[in-house]
KOLLO-992155 format. One line per field, with one value per residue (C-alpha): residue in three letters; x, y, z. Coordinates in nm, 2 decimals. Example, Ala and Ser with C-alpha at 12.3 -4.5 7.8 and 13.67 -1.06 7.14 Angstrom:
r = ALA,SER
u = 1.23,1.37
v = -0.45,-0.11
w = 0.78,0.71
//
This chain:
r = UNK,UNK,UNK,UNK,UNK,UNK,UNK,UNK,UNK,UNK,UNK,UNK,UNK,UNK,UNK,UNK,UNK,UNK,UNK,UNK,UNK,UNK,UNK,UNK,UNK,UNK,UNK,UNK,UNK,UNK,UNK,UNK,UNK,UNK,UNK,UNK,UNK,UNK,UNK,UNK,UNK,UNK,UNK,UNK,UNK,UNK,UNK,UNK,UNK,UNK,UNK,UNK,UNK,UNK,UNK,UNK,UNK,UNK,UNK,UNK,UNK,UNK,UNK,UNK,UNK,UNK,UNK,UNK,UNK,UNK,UNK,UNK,UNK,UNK,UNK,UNK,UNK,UNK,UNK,UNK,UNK,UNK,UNK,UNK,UNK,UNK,UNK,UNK,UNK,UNK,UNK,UNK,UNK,UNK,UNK,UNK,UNK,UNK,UNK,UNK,UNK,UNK,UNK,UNK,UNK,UNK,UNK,UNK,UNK,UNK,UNK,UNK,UNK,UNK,UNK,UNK,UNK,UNK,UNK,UNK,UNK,UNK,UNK,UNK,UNK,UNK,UNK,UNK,UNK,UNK,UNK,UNK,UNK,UNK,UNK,UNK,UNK,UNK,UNK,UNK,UNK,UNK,UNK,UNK,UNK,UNK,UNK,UNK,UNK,UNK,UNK,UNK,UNK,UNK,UNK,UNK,UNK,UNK,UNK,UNK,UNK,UNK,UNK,UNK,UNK,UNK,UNK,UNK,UNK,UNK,UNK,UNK,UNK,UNK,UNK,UNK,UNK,UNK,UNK,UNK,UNK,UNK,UNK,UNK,UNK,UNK,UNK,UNK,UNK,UNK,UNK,UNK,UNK,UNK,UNK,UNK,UNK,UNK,UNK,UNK,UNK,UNK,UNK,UNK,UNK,UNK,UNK,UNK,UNK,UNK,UNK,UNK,UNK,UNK,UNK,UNK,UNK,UNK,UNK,UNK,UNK,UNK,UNK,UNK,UNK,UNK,UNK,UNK,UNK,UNK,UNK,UNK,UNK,UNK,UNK,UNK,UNK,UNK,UNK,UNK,UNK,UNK,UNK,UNK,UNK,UNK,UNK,UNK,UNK,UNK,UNK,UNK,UNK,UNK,UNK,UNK,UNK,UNK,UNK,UNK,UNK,UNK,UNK,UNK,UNK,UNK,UNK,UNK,UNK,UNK,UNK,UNK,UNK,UNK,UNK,UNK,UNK,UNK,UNK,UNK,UNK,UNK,UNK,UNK,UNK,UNK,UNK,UNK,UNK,UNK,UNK,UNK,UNK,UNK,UNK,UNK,UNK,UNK,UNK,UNK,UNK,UNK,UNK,UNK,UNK,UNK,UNK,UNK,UNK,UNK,UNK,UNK,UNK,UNK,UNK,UNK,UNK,UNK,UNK,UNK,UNK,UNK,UNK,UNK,UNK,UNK,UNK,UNK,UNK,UNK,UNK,UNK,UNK,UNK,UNK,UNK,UNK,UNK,UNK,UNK,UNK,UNK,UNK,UNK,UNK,UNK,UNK,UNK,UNK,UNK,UNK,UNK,UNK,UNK,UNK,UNK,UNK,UNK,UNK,UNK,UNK,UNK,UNK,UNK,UNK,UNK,UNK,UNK,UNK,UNK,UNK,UNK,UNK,UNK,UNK,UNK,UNK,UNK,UNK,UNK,UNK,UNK,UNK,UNK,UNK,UNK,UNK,UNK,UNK,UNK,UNK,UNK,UNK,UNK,UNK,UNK,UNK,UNK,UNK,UNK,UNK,UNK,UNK,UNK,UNK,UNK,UNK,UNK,UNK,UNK,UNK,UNK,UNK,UNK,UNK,UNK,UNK,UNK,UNK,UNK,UNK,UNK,UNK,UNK,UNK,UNK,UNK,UNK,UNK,UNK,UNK,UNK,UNK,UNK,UNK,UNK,UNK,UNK,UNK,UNK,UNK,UNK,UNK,UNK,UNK,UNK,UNK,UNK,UNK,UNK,UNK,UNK,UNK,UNK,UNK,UNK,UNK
u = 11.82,11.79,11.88,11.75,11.86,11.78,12.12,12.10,11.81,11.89,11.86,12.13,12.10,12.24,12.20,12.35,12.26,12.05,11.90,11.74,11.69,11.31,11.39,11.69,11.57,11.54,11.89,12.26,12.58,12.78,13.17,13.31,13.08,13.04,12.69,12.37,12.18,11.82,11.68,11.48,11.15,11.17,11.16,10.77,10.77,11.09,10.94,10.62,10.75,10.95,10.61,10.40,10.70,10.69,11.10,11.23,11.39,11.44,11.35,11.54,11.46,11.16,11.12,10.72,10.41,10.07,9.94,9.55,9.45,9.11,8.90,8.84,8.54,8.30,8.38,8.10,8.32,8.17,8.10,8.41,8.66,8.51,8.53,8.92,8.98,8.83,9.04,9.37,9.24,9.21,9.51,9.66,9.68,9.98,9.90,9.84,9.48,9.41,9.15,9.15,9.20,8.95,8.78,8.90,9.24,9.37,9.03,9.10,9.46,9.30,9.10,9.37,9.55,9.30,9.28,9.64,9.67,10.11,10.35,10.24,10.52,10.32,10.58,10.45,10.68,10.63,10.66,10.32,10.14,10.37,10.17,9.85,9.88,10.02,9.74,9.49,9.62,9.66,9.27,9.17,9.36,9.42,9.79,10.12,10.21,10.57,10.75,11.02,11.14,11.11,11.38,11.16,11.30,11.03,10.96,10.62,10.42,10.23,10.47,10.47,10.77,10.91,11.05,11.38,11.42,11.25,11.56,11.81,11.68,11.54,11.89,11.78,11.42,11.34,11.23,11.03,10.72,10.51,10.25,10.42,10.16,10.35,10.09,10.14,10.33,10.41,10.74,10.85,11.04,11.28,11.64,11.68,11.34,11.30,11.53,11.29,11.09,11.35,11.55,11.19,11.09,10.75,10.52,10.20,10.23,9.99,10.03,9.78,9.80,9.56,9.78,9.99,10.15,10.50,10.62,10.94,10.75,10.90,10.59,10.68,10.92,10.68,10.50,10.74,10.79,10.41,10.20,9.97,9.68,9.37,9.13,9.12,8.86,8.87,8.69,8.44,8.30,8.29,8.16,7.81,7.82,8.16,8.34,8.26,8.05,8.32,8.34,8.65,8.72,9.02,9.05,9.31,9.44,9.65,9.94,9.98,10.12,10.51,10.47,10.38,10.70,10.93,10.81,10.85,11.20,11.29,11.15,11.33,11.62,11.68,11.52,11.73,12.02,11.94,11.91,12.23,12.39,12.22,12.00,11.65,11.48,11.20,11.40,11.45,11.77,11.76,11.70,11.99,12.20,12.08,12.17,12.54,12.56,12.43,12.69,12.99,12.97,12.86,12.59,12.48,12.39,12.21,12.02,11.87,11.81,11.61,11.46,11.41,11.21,10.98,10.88,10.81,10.66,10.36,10.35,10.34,10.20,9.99,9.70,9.74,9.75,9.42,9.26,9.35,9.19,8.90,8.82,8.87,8.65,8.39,8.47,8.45,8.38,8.44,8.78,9.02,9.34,9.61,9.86,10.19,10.50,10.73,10.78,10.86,10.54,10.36,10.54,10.45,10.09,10.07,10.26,10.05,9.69,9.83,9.76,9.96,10.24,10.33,10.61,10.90,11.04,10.79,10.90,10.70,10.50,10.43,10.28,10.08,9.98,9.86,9.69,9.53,9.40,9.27,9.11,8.94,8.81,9.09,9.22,9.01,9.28,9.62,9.90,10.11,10.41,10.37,10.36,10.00,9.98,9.95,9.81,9.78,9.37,9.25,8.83,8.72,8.86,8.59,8.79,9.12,9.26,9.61,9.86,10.06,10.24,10.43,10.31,10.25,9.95,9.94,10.04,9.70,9.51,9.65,9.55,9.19,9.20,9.24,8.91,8.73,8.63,8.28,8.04,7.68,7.58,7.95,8.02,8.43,8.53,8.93,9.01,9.32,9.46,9.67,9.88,9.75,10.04,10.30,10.44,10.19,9.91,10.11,10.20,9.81,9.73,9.99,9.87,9.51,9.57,9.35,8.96,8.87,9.00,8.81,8.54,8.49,8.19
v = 6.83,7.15,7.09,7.39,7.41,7.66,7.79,8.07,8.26,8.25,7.93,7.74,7.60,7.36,7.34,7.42,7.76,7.59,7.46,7.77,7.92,7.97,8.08,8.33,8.66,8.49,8.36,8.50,8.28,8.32,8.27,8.21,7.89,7.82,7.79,7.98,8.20,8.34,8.51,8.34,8.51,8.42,8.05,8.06,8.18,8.02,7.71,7.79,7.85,7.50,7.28,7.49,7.40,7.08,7.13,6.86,6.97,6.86,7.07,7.03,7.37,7.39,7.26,7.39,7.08,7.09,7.15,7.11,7.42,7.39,7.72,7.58,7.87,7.88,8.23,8.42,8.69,9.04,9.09,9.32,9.05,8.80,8.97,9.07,8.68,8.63,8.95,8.78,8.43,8.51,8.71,8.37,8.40,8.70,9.04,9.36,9.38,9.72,9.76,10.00,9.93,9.74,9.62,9.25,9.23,8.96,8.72,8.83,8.62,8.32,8.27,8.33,8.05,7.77,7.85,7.79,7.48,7.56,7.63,7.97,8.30,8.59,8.90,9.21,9.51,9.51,9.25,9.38,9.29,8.96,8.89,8.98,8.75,8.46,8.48,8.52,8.20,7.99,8.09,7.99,7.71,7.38,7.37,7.48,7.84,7.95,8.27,8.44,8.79,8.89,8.61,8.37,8.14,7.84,7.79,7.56,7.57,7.83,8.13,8.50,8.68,9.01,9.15,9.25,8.86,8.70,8.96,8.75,8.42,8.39,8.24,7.92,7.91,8.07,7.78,7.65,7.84,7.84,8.09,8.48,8.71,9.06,9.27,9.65,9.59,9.91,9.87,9.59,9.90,9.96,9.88,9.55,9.47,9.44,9.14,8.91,8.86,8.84,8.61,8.40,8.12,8.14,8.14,8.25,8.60,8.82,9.21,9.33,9.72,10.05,10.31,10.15,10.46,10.59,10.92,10.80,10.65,10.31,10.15,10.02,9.80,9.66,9.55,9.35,9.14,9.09,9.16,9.43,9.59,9.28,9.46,9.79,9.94,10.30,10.41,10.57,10.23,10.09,10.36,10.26,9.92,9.76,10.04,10.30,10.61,10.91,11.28,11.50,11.85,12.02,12.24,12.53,12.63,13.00,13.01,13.16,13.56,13.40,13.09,13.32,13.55,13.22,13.03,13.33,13.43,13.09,13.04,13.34,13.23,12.90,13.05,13.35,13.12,12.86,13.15,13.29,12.94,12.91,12.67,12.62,12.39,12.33,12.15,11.77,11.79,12.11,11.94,11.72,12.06,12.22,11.97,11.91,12.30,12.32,12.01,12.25,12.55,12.73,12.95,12.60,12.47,12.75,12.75,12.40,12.42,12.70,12.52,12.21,12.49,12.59,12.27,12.14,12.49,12.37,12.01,12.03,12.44,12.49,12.56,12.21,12.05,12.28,12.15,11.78,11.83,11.97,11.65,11.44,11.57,11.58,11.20,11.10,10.73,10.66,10.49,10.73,10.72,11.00,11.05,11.22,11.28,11.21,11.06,11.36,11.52,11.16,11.14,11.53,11.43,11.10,11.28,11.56,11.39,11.08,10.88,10.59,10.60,10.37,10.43,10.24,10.25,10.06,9.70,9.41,9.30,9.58,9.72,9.38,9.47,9.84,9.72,9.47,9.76,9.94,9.67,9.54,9.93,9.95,10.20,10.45,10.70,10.59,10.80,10.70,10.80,10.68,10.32,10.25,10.41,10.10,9.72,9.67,9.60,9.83,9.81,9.94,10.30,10.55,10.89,10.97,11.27,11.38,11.66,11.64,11.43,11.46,11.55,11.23,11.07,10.74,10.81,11.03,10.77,10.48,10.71,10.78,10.34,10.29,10.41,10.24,9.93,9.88,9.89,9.83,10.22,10.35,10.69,10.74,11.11,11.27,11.50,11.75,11.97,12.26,12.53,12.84,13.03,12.78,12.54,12.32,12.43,12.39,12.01,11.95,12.04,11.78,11.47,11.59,11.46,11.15,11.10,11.02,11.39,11.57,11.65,11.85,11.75
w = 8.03,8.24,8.62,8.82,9.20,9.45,9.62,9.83,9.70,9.38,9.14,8.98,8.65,8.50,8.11,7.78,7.62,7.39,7.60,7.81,7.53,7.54,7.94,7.82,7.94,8.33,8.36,8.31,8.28,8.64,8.60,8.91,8.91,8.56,8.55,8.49,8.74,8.82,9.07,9.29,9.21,8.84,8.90,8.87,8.49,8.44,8.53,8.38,8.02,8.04,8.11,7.87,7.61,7.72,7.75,7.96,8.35,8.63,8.92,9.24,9.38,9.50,9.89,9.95,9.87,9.84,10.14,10.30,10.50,10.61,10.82,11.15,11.13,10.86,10.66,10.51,10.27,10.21,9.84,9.82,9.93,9.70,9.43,9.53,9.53,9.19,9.05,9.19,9.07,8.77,8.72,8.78,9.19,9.12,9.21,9.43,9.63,9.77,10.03,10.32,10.65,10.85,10.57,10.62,10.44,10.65,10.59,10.23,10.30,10.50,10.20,9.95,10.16,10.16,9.77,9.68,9.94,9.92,10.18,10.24,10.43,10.52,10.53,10.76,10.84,11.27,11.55,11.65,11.30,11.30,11.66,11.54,11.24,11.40,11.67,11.41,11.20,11.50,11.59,11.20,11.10,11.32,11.24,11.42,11.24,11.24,11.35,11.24,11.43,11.79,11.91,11.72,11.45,11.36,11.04,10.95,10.66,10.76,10.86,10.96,10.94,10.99,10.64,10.82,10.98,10.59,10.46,10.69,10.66,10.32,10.19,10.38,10.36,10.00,9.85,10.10,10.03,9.75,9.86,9.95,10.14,10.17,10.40,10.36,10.09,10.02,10.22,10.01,9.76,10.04,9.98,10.20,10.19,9.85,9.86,10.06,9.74,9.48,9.71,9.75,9.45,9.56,9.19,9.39,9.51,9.70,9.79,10.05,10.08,10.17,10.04,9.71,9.59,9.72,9.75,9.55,9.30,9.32,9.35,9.00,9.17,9.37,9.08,8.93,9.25,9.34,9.02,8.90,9.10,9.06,9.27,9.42,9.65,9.84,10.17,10.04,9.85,10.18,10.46,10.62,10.53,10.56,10.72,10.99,10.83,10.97,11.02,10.99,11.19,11.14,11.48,11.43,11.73,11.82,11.99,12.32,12.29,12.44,12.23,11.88,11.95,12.06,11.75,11.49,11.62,11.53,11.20,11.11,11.23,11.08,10.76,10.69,10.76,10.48,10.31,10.33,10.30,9.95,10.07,9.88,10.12,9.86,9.64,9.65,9.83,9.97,10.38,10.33,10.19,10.48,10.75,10.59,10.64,10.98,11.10,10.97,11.25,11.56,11.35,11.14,11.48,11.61,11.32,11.34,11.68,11.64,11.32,11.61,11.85,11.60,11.50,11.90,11.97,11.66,11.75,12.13,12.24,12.49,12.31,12.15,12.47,12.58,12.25,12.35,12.67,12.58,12.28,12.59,12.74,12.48,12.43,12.77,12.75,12.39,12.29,12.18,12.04,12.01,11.71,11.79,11.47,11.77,12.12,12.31,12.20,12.31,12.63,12.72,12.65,12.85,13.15,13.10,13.15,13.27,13.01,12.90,12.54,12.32,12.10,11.95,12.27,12.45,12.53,12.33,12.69,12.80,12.45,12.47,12.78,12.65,12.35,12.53,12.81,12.54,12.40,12.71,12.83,13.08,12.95,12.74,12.58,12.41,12.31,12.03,11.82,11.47,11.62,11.52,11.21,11.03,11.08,11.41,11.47,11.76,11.61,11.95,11.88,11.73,11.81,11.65,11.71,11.51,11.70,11.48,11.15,10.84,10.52,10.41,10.25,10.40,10.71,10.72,10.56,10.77,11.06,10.97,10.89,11.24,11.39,11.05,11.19,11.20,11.50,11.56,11.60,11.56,11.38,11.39,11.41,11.32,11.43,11.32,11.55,11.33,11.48,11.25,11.11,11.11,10.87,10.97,10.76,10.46,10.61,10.65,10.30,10.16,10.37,10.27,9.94,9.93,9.82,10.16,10.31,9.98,10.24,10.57,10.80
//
């Protein structure tokens, strides 16, 4: 008879090799405890392949039951997230749905949750998305939801968790949930993260993502832990009906005669020293060569300071700051939100037109409080540093404009997502503010590589 118990996010098996034989490829003989050993996320086909053998076992893992979770609100899907439930339905409730942002991932979940009727632990990468879920549960289902991050450590059976606090607790709570929910699920690749869903026994598995593909290309990984793409959809499918119809404008700006001369000097600079160090930063190591070189001497340090200068004189000139000024201007009255690659370039902003900042800095009430403004019409502008690149639901905003970024794809993407959400009349405009002769035009091109940037208005 094969015993299977769960033990610290992984399973223990009792059994002879006989008898797993049909189950071989999931488990591995452990010798310090003489016994057999799987990962945790292999006890749904592990346990699967038993029943369908009818091979007898006895499973003492699992902790999660079937569990009633009934819409205290009567949902009307849109045909797309219909048809993303059947795709994952069918493909036996494991897989990846791709939809862009704002066009109702999270109802997508709700659904997907009343479906499965398990113990259900929704993963999201920020305490802000982990807020926004829970409040979002609590408002849909008449049941106590759990939390797990910010301080918080309640588990129930319906859960949201940070991936970095599911990462330290899932040792003790792995097999308490049957249904796994990973939102932007692209960051489940990571290092740590990674081990949240191996370390989790849950057999139904559901990946909620705009932007799937990784620059690294471990994507593949992420595969393996939450299924295969069911159902994909792309902006485009969705602008005019289900998503805000949008406009982009680049808008290049020049520097200022001091600010040219500054900016050049030190481009050269840090340049001709990589340069002469045998550096080739277009290679895939050549930044980390380059820093290792600049830690080792007095010229290696003047180099990436100047390489520093140049990049603040492109991200944060005058000109830019002109620029910014003059778009709020034109948007006076309309809900606009500001996109910085750094904090001091948000913070020069903010003290600049007096406008308030939130970056990773920014203490959990007083973002609430921020987001909240914003949301209300207290506040019509907010600056930000990366920290609302991704999830958090702000469907009031119509203007986005981007000062600056890195050369990443979903990070422009997630960007454009966040002024998507539909409004009765609403027509979102992004706009790109580029210093002209710098490195930033070559940045732009790169994050420009997406179907929904393949057009200027």
């Amino acid at each position: 008879m094969v015993k299977i118990y769960f033990d610290q996010g992984t399973l223990r098996i009792l059994a002879t090799p006989e008898e797993l034989e049909p189950v071989a490829r999931y488990v591995r003989w452990d010798d310090r405890h003489g016994c057999f050993r799987a990962e945790g996320c292999h006890y749904g086909p592990l346990v699967l392949t038993l029943h369908r053998l009818s091979h007898p076992f006895e499973d003492h893992a699992k902790a999660f039951a079937p569990q009633r979770f009934v819409s205290k609100e009567a949902i009307t899907p849109r045909p797309h997230q219909e048809a993303a439930l059947k795709a994952w339905n069918r493909g036996e409730r494991f897989g990846i749905v791709v939809l862009p942002t704002g066009s109702g991932k999270s109802l997508l979940a709700r659904m997907a949750i009343s479906l499965v009727g398990r113990d259900t632990l929704i993963l999201v990468p920020t305490i802000d998305l982990m807020l926004q879920w829970h409040g979002q549960l609590q408002t849909a289902f008449d049941l106590p939801v759990g939390l797990m991050g910010g301080g918080e450590n309640r588990v129930e059976s319906l859960t949201v968790s940070t991936y970095d606090s599911g990462y330290l607790h899932m040792e003790r709570v792995g097999n308490r949930f049957g249904f796994l929910i990973c939102d932007e699920c692209h960051h489940l690749p990571a290092t740590t993260t990674r081990h949240v869903a191996i370390m989790s026994i849950a057999p139904f598995r559901l990946g909620l993502t705009a932007t799937p593909e990784r620059a690294d290309g471990l994507e593949e990984e992420m595969f393996e832990l939450l299924g295969p793409i069911r159902y994909r959809t792309e902006i485009a499918d969705l602008e005019g009906d289900y998503l805000s119809p949008y406009q982009l404008e680049q808008v290049f700006v020049i520097l200022d005669p001091d600010e040219r001369q500054a900016y050049d000097a030190a481009y050269t600079h840090y340049r001709e020293f990589a340069r002469a160090s045998g550096v080739r930063l277009n290679t895939p190591d050549g930044w980390g060569q380059f820093i290792r070189i600049c830690a080792r001497s007095r010229e290696g340090r003047a180099a990436y300071a100047a390489y520093r200068m140049q990049k603040h004189l492109a991200r944060a000139s005058r000109a830019k700051l002109r620029s910014v000024w003059k778009l709020l201007r034109k948007h006076a009255g309309q809900r606009v939100l500001i996109f910085t690659d750094d904090n001091a370039t948000a913070y020069t902003i903010g003290e600049t037109f007096f406008l308030p900042v939130i970056t990773h800095k920014t203490k959990l009430p007083e973002r609430k409080n921020l987001l909240d403004g914003f949301r209300s019409g207290r506040f019509s502008c907010l600056v930000n540093s990366r920290v609302l690149n991704e999830g958090v639901d702000v469907p009031e905003a119509s203007v986005g404009i981007i000062v600056s970024g890195s050369g990443s794809v979903r990070e422009h993407v997630q960007r454009l997502g966040r002024i998507l959400r539909p409004g009765k009349g609403k027509k979102a405009i992004l706009y790109e503010l580029i210093a002209e002769d710098t490195g930033e035009t070559y940045t732009s091109e790169r994050r420009r590589q997406h179907a929904a940037y393949q057009r200027l208005d």
